[in-house]
Each structure stands twice: as C-alpha cells, then as structure tokens.
C-alpha positions in Angstrom: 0.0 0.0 0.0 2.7 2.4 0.7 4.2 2.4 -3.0 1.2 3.4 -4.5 0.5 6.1 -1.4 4.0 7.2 -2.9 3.3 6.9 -6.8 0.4 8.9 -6.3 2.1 11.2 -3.6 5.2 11.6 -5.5 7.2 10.5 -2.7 10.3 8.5 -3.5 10.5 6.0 -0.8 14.2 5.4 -1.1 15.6 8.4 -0.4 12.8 10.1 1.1 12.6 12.8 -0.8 8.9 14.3 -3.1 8.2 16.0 -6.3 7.3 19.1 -5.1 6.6 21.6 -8.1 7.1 24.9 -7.5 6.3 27.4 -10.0 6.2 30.7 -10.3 3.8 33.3 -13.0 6.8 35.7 -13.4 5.9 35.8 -17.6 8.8 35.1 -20.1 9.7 32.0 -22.3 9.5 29.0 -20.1 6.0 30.5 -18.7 4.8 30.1 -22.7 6.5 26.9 -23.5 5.1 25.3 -19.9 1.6 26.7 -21.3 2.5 25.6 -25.0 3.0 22.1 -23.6 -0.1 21.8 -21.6 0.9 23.4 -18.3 0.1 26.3 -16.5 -2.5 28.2 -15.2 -4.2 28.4 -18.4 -4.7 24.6 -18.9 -6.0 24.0 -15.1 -9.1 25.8 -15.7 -10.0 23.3 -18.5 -9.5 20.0 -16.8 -12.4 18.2 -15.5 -14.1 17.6 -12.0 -11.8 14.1 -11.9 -8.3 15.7 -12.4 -9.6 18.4 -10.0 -10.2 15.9 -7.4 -7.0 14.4 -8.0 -5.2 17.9 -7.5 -7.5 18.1 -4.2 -6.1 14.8 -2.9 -2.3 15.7 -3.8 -3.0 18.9 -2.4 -5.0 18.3 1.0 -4.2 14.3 1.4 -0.9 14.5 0.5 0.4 17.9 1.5 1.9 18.7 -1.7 1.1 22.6 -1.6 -1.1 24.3 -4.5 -2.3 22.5 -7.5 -3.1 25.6 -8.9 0.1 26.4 -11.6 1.3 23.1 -12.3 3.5 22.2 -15.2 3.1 20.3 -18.1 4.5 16.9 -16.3 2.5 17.5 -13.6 -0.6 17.6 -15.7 0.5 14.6 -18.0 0.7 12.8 -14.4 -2.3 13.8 -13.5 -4.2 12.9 -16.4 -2.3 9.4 -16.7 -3.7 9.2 -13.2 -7.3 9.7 -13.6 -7.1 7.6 -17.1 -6.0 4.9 -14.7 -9.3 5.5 -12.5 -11.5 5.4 -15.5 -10.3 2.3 -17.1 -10.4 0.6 -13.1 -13.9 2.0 -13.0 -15.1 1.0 -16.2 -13.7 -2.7 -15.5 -15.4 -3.1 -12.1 -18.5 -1.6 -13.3 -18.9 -2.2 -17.3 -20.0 1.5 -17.4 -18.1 4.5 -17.7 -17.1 7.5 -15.0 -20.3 9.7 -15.0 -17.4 12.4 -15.2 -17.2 13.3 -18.6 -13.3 13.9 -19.6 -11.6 16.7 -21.0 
C-alpha cells in the first residue's frame, strides 16, 4: 500500500525525498513553453471535476502545496492518473465515470 500512497504522492520511498513543483507566474519563455506544452495556469481551468479531485487529494491528502500552476508533467501525471481511474472503474462496473473527460 505504501508504494502506490507514494506513486500517487510523488514521494520516492528510497531516499525520502517528493516531487514538489514549485512554479512561479513571473511571464517570459519557459512560462509560454510550460503553457505551449499543456501546463500552467491556463490549462487547469480546462481539466475536469476528476483531475480536479486528484489535484484536491495531492494537495490536502498529500500535502503537496497548490495545484493551482502546475506544469506540463505534472498535468500529463495527472491525467495518466485519472485515465487509470476510469479504465479501473469501467472494468469493475462495465459503465463509464459519469465524469465526462476533457
């Protein structure tokens, strides 16, 4: 149980230390090519009530600070993350999330 508290946490269980994303809004290049490549502000206002709940869980369950600005791994993660849930959910129940995705 604790490896996938730590997949999902980010923790690395060997060394003890997290993926922590810290980003700041400052402008310039790497604020456009994180928003280019799906990161950002910008792309967290179009993901769905699943990848929000993830970010709540991460965020409040996990203690990894704001999910508000993250960048374009974090949302891949994310999204490989609640693809996972969906495909669980659709094989225990034969029907899909009522959670439409993004």
């Amino acid at each position: 149980m604790e490896s996938i508290t730590n997949a999902f946490s980010g923790n690395n269980a060997q060394s003890g230390n997290t993926d922590q994303t810290t980003s700041s809004s400052g402008g310039g290049i790497g604020d456009s090519i994180n928003s280019a490549l799906g990161g950002g502000q910008s792309s967290e206002k179009n993901e769905d009530y699943l990848d929000k709940g993830i970010d709540a869980v991460q965020q409040y369950g996990f203690g990894q600070g704001a999910q508000n600005n993250e960048n374009a791994a974090e949302q891949f993660k994310d999204e490989q993350i609640s693809d996972a849930i969906r495909g669980q959910y659709k094989n225990f129940t034969g029907s899909d999330v009522p959670i439409a995705d993004k």
